[in-house]
C-alpha positions in Angstrom: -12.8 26.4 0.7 -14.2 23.9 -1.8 -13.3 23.8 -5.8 -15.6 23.7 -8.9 -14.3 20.8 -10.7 -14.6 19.5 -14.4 -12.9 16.1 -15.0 -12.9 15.4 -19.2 -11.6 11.6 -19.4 -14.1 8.8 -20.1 -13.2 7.0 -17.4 -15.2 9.5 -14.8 -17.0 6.8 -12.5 -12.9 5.6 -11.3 -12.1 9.6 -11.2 -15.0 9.8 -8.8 -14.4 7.1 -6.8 -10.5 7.7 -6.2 -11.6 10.8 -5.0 -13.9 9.3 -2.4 -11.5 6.7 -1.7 -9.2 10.1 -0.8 -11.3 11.4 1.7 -13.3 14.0 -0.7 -16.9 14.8 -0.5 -18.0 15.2 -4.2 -21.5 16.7 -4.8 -22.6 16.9 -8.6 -23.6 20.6 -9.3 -24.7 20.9 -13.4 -23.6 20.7 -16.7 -20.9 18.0 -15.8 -19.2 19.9 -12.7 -19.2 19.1 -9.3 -18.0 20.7 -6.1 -15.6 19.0 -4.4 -14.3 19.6 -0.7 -12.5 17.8 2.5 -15.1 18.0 5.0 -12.7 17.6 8.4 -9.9 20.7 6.8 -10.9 21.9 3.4 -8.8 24.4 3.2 -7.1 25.0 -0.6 -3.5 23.7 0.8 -5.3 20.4 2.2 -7.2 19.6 -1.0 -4.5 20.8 -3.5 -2.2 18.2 -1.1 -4.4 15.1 -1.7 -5.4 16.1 -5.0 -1.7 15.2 -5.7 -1.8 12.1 -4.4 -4.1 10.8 -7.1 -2.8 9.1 -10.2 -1.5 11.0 -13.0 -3.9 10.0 -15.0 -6.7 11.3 -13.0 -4.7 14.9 -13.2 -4.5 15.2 -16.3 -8.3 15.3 -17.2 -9.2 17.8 -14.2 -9.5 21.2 -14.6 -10.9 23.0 -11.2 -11.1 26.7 -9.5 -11.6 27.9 -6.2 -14.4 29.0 -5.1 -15.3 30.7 -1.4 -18.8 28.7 -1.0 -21.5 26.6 -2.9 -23.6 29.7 -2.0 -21.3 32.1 -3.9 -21.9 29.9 -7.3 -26.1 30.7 -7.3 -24.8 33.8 -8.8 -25.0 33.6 -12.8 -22.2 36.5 -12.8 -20.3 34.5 -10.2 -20.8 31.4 -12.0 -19.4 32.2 -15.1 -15.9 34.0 -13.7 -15.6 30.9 -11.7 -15.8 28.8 -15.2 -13.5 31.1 -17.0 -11.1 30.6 -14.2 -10.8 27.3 -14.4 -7.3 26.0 -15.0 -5.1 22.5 -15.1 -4.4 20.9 -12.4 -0.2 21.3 -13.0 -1.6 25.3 -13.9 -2.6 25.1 -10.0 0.3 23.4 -8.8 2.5 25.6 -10.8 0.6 28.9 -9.1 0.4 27.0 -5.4 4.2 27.0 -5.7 5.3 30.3 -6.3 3.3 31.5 -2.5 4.4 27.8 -0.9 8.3 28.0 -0.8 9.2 27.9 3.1 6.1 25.0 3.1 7.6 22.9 0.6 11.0 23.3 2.4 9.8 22.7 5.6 7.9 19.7 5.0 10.8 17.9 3.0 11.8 14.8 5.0 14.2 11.4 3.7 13.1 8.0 3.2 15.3 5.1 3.3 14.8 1.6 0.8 17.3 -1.2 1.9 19.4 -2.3 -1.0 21.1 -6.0 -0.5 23.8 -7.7 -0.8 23.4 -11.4 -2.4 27.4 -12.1 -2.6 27.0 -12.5 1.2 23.1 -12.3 2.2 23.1 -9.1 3.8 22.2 -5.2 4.3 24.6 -3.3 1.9 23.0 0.1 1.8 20.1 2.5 2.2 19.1 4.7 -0.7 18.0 7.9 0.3 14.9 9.3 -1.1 13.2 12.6 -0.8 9.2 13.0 0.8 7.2 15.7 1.2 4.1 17.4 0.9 3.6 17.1 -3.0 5.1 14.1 -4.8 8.7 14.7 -6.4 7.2 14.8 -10.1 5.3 18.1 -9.3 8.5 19.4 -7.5 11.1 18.6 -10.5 8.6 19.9 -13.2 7.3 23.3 -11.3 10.0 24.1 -8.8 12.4 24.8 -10.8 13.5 28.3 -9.4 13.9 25.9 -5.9 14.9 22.8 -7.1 18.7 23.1 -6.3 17.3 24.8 -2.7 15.0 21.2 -2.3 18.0 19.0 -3.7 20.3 19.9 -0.8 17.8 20.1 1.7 17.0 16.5 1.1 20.2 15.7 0.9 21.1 17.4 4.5 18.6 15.8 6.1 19.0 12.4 4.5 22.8 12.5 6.1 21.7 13.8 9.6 19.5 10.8 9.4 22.4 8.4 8.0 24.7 9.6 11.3 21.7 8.8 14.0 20.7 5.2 12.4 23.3 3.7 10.1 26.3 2.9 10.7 29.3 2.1 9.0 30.2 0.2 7.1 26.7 0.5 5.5 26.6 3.1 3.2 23.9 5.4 1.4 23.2 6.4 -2.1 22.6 10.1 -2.2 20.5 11.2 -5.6 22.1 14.1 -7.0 19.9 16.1 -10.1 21.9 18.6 -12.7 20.3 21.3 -10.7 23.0 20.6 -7.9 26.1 20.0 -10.3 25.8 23.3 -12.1 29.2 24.8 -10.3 30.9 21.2 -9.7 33.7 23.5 -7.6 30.7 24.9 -5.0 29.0 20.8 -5.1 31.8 19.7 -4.1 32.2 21.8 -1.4 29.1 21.2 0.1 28.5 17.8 0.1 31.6 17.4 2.2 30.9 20.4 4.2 27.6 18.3 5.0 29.8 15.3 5.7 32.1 16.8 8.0 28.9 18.1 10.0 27.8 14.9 10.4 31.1 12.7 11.0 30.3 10.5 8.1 33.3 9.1 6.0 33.4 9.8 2.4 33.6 5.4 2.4 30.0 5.6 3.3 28.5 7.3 0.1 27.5 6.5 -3.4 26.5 9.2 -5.6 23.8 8.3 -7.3 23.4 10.5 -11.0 19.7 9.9 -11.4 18.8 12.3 -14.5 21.3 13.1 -17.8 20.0 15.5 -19.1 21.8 18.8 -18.3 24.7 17.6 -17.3 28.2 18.6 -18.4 29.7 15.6 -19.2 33.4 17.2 -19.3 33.1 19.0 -15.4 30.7 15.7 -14.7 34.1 13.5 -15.2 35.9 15.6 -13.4 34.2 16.2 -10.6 33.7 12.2 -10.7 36.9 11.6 -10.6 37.8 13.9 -7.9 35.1 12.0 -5.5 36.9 8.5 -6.6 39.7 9.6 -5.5 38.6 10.7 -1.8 36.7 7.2 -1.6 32.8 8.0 -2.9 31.5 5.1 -5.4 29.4 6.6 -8.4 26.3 4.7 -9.4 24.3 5.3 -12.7 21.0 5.2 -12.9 18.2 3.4 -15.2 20.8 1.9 -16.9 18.8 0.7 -20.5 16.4 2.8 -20.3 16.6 6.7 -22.5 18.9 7.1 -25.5 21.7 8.3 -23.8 22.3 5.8 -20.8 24.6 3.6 -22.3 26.7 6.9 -23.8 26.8 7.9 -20.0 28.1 4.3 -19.0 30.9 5.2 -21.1 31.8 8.5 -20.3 31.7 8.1 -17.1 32.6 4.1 -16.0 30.6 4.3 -12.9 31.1 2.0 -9.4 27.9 0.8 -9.7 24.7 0.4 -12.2 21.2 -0.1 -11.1 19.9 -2.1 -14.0 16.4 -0.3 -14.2 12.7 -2.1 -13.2 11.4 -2.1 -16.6 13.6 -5.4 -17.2 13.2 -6.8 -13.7 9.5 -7.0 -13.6 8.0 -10.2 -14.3 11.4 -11.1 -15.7 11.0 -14.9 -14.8 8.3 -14.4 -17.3 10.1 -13.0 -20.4 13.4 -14.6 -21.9 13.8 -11.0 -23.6 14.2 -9.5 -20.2 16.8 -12.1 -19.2 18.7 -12.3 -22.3 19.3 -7.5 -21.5 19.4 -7.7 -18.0 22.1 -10.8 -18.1 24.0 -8.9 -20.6 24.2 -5.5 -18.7 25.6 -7.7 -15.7 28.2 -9.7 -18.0 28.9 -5.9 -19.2 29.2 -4.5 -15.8 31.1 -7.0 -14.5 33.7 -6.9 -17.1 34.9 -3.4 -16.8 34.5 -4.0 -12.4 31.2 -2.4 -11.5 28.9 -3.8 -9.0 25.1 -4.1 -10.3 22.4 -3.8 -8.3 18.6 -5.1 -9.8 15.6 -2.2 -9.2 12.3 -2.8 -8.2 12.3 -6.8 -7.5 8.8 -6.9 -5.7 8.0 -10.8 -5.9 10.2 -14.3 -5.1 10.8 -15.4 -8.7 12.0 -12.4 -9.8 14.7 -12.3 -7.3 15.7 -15.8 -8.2 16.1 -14.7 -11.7 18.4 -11.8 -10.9 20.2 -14.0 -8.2 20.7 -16.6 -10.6 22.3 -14.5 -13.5 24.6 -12.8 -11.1 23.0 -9.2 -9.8 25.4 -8.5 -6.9 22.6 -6.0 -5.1 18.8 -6.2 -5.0 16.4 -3.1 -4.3 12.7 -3.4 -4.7 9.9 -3.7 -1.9 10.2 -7.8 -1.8 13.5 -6.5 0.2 11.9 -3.7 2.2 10.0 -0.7 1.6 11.4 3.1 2.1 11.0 4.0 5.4 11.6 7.2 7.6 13.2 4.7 10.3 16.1 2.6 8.9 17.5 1.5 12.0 14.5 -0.5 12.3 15.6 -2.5 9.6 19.0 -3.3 11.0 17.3 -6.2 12.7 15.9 -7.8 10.1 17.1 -11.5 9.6 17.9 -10.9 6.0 20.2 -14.1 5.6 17.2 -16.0 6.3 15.0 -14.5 4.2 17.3 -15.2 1.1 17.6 -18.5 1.8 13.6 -19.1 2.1 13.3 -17.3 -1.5 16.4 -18.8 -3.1 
């Protein structure tokens, strides 16, 4: 079933051409519209699915509507409903979810990004990241009515995966939204209900708070503490980034800190970068917390972050996310290091 499309941004010529690059068949059909389909599966799932995959900045400008065939728009009548009916693309996505609930479940799988260890050149953890059929941004800003529902499904399946191909004493970062931490009492209870399932020691995990706002901060401590006790590190994320990180480093004197990749890129390049980043890890380090440096993606960035003392490195330099970890067990790491450092 193809759409009627209308893209508004100036830059149409790289709209149209990411779209190609997709797999679409764009045909130019008047008065600035086109009709765009899949030719192998054009069904509305299938386009709606790759549609997502484009950059955000190509969503924004689109405004489309189905229609059941190029024949059907030769109809002035027909024509015109189909125009009126044209709606955003995050209107689409926002309707697409309501009727796609058991889809969206079913097609949720985990992803795993190596995170290392530069004290003593080797693989410290996985962190756990959710995949499925629409990227996570459409998920946390339409699914709202599921989102606790997606959160622990990831989770689940993220820790089945964890007892098949990591072993201790490696652990995982599990990402945990406000969503899940609503009843801290009933959180609790299932995360070590799913531990117990899968014979994986409370040692092995590091809760990872990913998002502030909406969190209690007074049941947040609690149920922090609580987890410390039994043995789960706590890890903060984007730590510089948003007004309230640094409040949040306080409150809740985490395990670990990922300093976030807007100071690690090109940070070789930019003494202002250096001068944060070295003074988040001088912070960290003080009060005991182990720091790990996101998104590292080329040699001399590494070097930088090695050289002002980030115990743990994440980034795709290190390894990508992948569905198979194990894989990655065998991965001469210590040599790798040494070639970059």
């Amino acid at each position: 079933m193809p759409f009627l499309i209308h893209y508004s941004n100036l830059d149409k010529q790289a709209f149209l051409k990411s779209l190609e690059e997709k797999g679409f068949k764009v045909k130019p059909f008047g008065g600035g519209t086109y009709i765009l389909d899949i030719p192998e599966d054009g069904t509305k799932e299938n386009i709606i699915d790759r549609l997502a995959e484009l950059d955000k900045h190509f969503l924004k400008g689109l405004r489309l509507s189905y229609v059941p065939d190029e024949v059907s728009l030769q109809s002035r009548d027909a024509l015109i409903r189909t125009l009126l009916n044209m709606k955003t693309f995050d209107k689409m996505i926002e309707e697409f979810l309501v009727y796609q609930r058991k889809e969206i479940l079913d097609s949720l799988y985990a992803v795993f990004q190596p995170i290392i260890d530069l004290r003593h050149f080797e693989l410290f953890a996985f962190e756990a990241l959710c995949r499925g059929k629409l990227p996570l941004y459409y998920l946390m800003k339409f699914a709202k009515p599921i989102l606790e529902t997606i959160d622990w499904t990831c989770r689940e399946k993220a820790l089945k995966k964890k007892k098949e191909e990591i072993p201790p004493p490696i652990k995982i970062f599990l990402n945990f939204f406000p969503e899940s931490l609503q009843n801290v009492r009933i959180a609790s209870e299932r995360l070590f209900e799913l531990l117990n399932k899968n014979g994986i020691s409370p040692q092995e995990i590091v809760v990872e708070i990913t998002e502030y706002a909406g969190f209690d901060v007074k049941k947040l401590k609690q149920l922090v503490k609580e987890w410390r006790e039994l043995g789960i590190m706590i890890a903060l994320d984007d730590i510089g980034t948003g007004e309230d990180s640094l409040f949040r480093f306080l409150e809740i004197m985490p395990d670990v800190i990922k300093i976030d990749m807007v100071f690690i890129r090109d940070i070789h390049k930019n003494k202002v970068k250096r001068d944060i980043t070295r003074y988040l890890i001088n912070l960290a380090h003080a009060n005991d917390m182990l720091v790990v440096a996101e998104g590292v993606e080329v040699p001399e960035e590494l070097k930088v972050v090695y050289e002002l003392g980030a115990d743990l490195v994440q980034g795709w330099l290190l390894g990508k996310p992948t569905e198979h970890p194990k894989a990655f067990l065998y991965t001469p790491i210590a040599s790798k290091l040494k070639q970059w450092l």
